[in-house]
Residue, then its C-alpha position, 0 to 999 in steps of 0.5 A: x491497498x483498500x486501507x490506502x483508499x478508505x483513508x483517502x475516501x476520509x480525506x486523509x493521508x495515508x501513512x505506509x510502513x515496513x510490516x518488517x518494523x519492529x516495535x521501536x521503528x514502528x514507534x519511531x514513525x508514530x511518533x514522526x507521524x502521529x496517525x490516529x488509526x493502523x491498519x495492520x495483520x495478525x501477524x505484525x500485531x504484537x510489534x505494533x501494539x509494542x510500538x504504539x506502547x513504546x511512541x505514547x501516542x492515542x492511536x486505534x488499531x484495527x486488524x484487517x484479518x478480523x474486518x468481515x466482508x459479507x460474501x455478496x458484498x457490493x460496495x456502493x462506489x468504487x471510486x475515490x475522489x479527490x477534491x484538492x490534488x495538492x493535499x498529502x496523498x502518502x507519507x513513505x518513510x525511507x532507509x535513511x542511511x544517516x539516522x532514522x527513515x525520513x518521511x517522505x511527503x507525496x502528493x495527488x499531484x505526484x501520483x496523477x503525474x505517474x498515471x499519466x506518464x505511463x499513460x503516454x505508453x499505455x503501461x497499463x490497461x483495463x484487461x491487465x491482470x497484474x501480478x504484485x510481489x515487491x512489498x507496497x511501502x516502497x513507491x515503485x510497487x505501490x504505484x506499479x502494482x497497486x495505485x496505478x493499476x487500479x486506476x485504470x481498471x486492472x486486476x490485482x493478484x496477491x500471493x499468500x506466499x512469496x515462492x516461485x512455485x506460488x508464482x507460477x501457479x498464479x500465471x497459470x490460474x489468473x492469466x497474469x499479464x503484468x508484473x513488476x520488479x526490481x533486480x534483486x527479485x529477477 
């Protein structure tokens, strides 16, 4: 999530991928896609580092779990703003099941016409605390439980471990209000 708004702080579209990946299908997508930058874990380095190999392309990558943030870090703003509602805001790439994944092209507009239709229901309000656990390459989790959130003022929970028990232990220490899901997860 913060990798999504520093690269639209720099006016630039942000590219979301499955860590899942392995180094072919992370080539595959730079090569579709041509980023400059990866915001990518520890975990999932060596099959991107193989993809941006594989892909040839000149792309920085830069590991999340090495950014240090000092303790009593204040950012200086806390909003991002977006001069052209038009622009690519999200390239999201989907299962294809006729070849590889395709692209799929999302822009500022889209988004702000999800905010506002939950809007209409009060969906989402600035004391919700909400619970994120479906992966956030997928649209519905990014915007339920990242993007949307967020632009109402709520909480985010991230669970080091996806498990029931782990889950039951963030209701109880962070009050959880909200969560999505799909039917596999129920």
């Amino acid at each position: 999530i913060c990798s999504i708004f520093s690269i639209w702080d720099k006016k630039e579209a942000a590219i979301v991928l499955d860590s899942g990946y392995t180094g072919e299908q992370f080539a595959y997508a730079f090569s579709d896609s041509e980023p400059r930058y990866i915001f990518t874990s520890k975990k999932v380095y060596e099959r991107v580092k193989e993809g941006v190999e594989l892909s040839k392309q000149n792309i920085d990558i830069i590991i999340v779990d090495d950014i240090e943030i000092p303790e009593n870090f204040v950012p200086e703003n806390y909003e991002v703003e977006i001069d052209d509602m038009e622009r690519v805001a999200l390239l999201l790439y989907t299962s294809g099941t006729t070849g590889n994944p395709k692209g799929v092209m999302l822009k500022f507009d889209n988004i702000l016409v999800n905010i506002e239709g939950l809007d209409k229901y009060k969906m989402f309000i600035s004391e919700d605390i909400v619970l994120a656990l479906l992966p956030m390459h997928h649209i519905f989790p990014l915007l339920g439980a990242g993007v949307v959130p967020l632009a109402k003022g709520a909480t985010i929970v991230f669970l080091k471990e996806l498990s029931s028990q782990a889950m039951v232990e963030a209701f109880k220490e962070y009050r959880v209000t909200m969560m999505i899901g799909v039917p596999r997860l129920w």
